[in-house]
N, C-alpha and C positions, 0 to 999 in steps of 0.2 A: 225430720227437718224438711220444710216446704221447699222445692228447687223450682222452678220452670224448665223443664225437660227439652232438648234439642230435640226432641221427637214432636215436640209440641210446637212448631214452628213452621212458618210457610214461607219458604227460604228461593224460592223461585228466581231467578236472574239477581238477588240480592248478596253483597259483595260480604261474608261474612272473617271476620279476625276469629281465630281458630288460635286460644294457645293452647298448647302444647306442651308436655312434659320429653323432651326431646335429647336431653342434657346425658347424652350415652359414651361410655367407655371408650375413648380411643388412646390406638398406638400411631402414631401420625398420622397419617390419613387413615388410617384403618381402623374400622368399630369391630371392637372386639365383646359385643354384646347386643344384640339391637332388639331386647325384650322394650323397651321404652317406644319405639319407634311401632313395634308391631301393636304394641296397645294403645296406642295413636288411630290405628287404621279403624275400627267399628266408628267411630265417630267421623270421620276424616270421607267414610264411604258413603255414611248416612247422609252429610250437606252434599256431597257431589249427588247423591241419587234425587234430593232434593231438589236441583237446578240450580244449586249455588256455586256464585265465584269464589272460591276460597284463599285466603292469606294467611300460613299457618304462622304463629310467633312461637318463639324459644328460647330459652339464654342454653350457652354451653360453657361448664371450667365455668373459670373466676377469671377472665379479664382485664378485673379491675376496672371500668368503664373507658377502658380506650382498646381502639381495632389493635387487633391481633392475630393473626393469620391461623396459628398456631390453633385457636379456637372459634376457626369459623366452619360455618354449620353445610358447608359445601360437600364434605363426606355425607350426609345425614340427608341431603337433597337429593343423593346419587340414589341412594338406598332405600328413601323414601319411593321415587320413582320407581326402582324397581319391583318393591312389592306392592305398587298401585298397579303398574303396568301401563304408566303413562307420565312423560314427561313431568317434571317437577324443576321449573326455575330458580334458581335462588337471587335472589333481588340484589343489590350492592348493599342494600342498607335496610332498617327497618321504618325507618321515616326520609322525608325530604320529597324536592321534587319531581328525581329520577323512581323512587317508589309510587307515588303519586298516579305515574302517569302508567304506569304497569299494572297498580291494579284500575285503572279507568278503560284501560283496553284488556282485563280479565272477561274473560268469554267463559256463561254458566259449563260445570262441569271442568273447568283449568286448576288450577293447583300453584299457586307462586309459596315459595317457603322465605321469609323475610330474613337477613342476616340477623345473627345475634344478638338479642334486647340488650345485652349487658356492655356492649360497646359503647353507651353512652352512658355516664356516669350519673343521670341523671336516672333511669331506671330503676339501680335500689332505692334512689330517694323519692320514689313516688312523686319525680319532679312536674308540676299542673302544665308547661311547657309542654316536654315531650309529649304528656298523656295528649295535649289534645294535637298535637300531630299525628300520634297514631291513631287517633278515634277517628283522624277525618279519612281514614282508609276504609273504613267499613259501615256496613248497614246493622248490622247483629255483630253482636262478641259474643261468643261461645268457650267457656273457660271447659277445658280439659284436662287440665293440667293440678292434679291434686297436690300432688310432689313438692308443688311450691304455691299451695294455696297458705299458707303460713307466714306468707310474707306479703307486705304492703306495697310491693312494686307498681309500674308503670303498668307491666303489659297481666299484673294481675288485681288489680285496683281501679289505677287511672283510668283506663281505658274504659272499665264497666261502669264509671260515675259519669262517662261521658258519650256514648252510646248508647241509642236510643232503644233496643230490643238486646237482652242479657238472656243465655240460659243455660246451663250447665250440661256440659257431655256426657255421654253414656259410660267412661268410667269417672269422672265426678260422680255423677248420679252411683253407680256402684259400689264407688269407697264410701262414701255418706251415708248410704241406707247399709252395708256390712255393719258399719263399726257402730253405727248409732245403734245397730241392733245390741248390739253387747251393751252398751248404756241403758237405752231403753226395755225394759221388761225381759231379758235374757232368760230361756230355758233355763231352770235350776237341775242339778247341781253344775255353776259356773266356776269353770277352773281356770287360774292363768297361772302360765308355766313362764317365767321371767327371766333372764341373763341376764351375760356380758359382763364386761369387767367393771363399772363402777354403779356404785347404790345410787350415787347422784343426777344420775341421768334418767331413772326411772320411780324415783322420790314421788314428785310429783303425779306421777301415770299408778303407783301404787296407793297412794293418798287418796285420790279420786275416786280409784274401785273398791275402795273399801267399805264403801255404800250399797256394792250391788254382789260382790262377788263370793262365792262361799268357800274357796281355798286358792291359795299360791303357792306352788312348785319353783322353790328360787333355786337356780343354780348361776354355773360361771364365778367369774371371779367375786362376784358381790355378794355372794354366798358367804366370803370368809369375812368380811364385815360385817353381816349379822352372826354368824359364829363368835368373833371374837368380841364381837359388845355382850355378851354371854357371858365368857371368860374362858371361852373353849379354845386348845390352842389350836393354832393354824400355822407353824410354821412361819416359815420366811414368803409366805402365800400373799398376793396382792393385799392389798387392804386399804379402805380409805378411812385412816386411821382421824378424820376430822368430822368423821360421818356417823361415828360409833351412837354416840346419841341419838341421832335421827332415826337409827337403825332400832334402839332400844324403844323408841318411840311409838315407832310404826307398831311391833311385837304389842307395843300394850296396848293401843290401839284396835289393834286386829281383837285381841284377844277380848276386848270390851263390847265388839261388834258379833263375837262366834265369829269369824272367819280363821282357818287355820291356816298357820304358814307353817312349810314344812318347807325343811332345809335339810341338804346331804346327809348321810349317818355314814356314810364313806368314801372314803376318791380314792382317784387314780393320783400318783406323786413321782415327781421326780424331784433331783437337784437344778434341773435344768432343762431347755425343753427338749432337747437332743441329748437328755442323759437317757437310760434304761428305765422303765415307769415302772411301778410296784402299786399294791394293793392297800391299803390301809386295813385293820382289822375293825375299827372302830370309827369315830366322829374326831377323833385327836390329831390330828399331822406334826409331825415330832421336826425337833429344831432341825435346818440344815436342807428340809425337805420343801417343795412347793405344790399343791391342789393345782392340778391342770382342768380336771375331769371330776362329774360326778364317781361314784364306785358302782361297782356288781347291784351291792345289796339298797343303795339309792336308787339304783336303774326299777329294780324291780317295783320298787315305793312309786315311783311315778309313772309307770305304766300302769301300775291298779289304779289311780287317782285317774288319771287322763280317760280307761277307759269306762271309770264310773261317771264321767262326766254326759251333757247335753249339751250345753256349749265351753267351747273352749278358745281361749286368746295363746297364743305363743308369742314372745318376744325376747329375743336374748339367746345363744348357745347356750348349752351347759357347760360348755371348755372351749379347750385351744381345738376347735374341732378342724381347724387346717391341718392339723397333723394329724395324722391316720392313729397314731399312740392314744392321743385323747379326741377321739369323737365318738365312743363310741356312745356316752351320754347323749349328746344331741343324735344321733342316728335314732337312740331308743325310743328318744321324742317325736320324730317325725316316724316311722314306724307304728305307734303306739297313734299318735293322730289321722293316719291313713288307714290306721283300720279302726276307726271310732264313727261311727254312724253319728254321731254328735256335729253340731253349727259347728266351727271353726274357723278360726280367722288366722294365721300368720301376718305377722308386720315385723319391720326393722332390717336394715339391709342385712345383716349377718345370719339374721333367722332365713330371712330371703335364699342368701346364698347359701346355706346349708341344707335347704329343702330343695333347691334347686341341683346341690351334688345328690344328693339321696334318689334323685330322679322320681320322688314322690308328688312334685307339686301339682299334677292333675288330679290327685286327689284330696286336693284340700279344698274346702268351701270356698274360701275366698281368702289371696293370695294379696297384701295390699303393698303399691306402688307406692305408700307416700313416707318412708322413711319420718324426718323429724314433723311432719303434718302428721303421721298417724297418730306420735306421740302426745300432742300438741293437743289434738281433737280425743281421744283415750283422757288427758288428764282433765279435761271438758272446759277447753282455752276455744274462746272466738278466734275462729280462723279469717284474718281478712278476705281471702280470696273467696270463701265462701256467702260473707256478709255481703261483700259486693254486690253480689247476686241475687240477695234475699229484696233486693227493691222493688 
């Protein structure tokens, strides 16, 4: 996929709108994660060393399009600044004529971080109003912000239809060439290792790869949905019992393409998630019981898979991997892909945050930011934010 690269720009005393994927964990005022904010910075360093005025945009929370304190991006300004190492203002607003004039006295090399786009109601709606108030802030827009290239908004749309020089950030540009590479001509044997708890949500992302991919490692709870459109039991186990056909679908599907899907031959179970876990001996989960966890002897099934692979996709836990009882499946997985000399990509916040407890994620290929955009671009859906930019 063709981008025009921030690298590729001569950004000199030109005022450039910098969005941002900015939208980070807080406990009142306190960020309690600022991985969002620091992969912000490569891009954010590159226009300053360029000699540009920079105005970063952000939404944070859901605001619902009116100010709210609650979710203004004034922690995120604090902290921004301090791993630039230099002042970072945050503006009253991200349009009008008190922002206007802020960034007209932006001096190359400054930094202004605009308040929340989501404070006006008119940004999810991709309102042509707002967009072109924010356009008239800058000379270049520079979308960085993959997280939410998925969406038609102001500050990821509007604004690139209406500014005159567009080009995508150096992690734009990263998430697009990873994941396109799994689409595109992918080393074979190509394995994805799938979760979470519903089949519904990765339907469509399993549909898609079924065109390129040579096996799937399903676990989590959507495991017992293809299980039980089988007729295998699963106990009192998640299920999305409206989905069973879809699931039967897929299976024949695969099976008409040679792709194999393999699924559990045994879990971890309890009554409940704070009951006592136990072992299953087989593929059966007896009434009264619940599938938290893949088992022993699935663990080992999918580390021989993973490690025969050349590239690999992860998305999805294998269980309740918040609880130390059942994780030990997803541990196996991130394990098993830290030691695979194979492409590999992680996506989805859950996978995120389980490579990130395992303290493996430096060694993963490439680690992707964009939650339901990874999805979205995996099930080979035009991402607005990105179209934007292909002009």
């Amino acid at each position: 996929m063709a981008l025009r690269s921030v690298n590729d720009l001569d950004l000199a005393g030109k005022r450039v709108l910098l969005r941002a994927d900015l939208n980070v964990p807080l406990e009142g005022t306190r960020i309690t994660d600022d991985t969002r904010i620091r992969e912000s910075l490569p891009t954010l360093r590159l226009c300053l060393a360029k000699g540009a005025r920079v105005l970063v945009a952000s939404h944070l929370g859901r605001p619902k399009g009116t100010r709210n304190d609650k979710y203004s991006l004034a922690p995120v300004a604090a902290r921004l600044g301090e791993l630039l190492g230099k002042p970072v203002r945050l503006a009253p607003d991200c349009v009008g004529p008190e922002v206007e004039r802020m960034a007209g006295e932006l001096a190359s090399g400054e930094v202004i971080l605009l308040e929340n786009t989501r404070f006006h109601a008119g940004e999810e709606k991709n309102d042509p109003a707002l967009a072109e108030q924010m356009a008239k802030l800058a000379d270049v827009f520079v979308n960085d912000a993959f997280g939410a290239a998925h969406r038609a908004h102001v500050s990821t749309v509007g604004v690139a239809e209406r500014i005159p020089e567009v080009a995508a950030g150096l992690l734009m540009q990263k998430e697009v060439d990873a994941l396109g590479r799994l689409l595109s001509n992918p080393e074979k044997p190509f394995c994805v290792v799938i979760g979470g708890a519903k089949v519904s949500d990765k339907m469509g992302v399993i549909r898609h790869l079924l065109g390129v991919v040579d096996e799937f490692l399903i676990g989590g709870a959507m495991a017992y949905t293809f299980l039980k459109a089988q007729g295998i039991a699963v106990g009192d186990s998640l299920v999305e019992n409206d989905r069973l056909d879809d699931a039967l679908a897929i299976l024949k599907a695969a099976k008409e393409k040679g792709v194999a899907i393999h699924l559990p031959v045994d879990h971890i179970i309890a009554s409940a998630p704070d009951a006592p876990p136990a072992t299953t001996p087989g593929v059966a989960i007896p009434d009264g019981q619940k599938g938290f966890d893949i088992g022993p002897q699935s663990v080992v099934l999918y580390q021989a898979r993973v490690a025969n692979a050349k590239t690999i996709l992860w998305n999805g836990p294998m269980g309740l991997f918040e609880n130390p009882a059942f994780a030990q499946g997803t541990r196996a997985v991130a394990d098993a892909l830290a030691a695979s000399s194979a492409f590999h990509v992680v996506g989805g916040g859950d996978s995120v945050a389980a490579l990130n407890q395992t303290g493996l994620a430096d060694r993963i290929a490439h680690v992707s930011t964009g939650g339901g955009a990874s999805l979205e671009f995996l099930e080979g859906r035009e991402l607005p934010g990105i179209k934007a930019l292909q002009r």
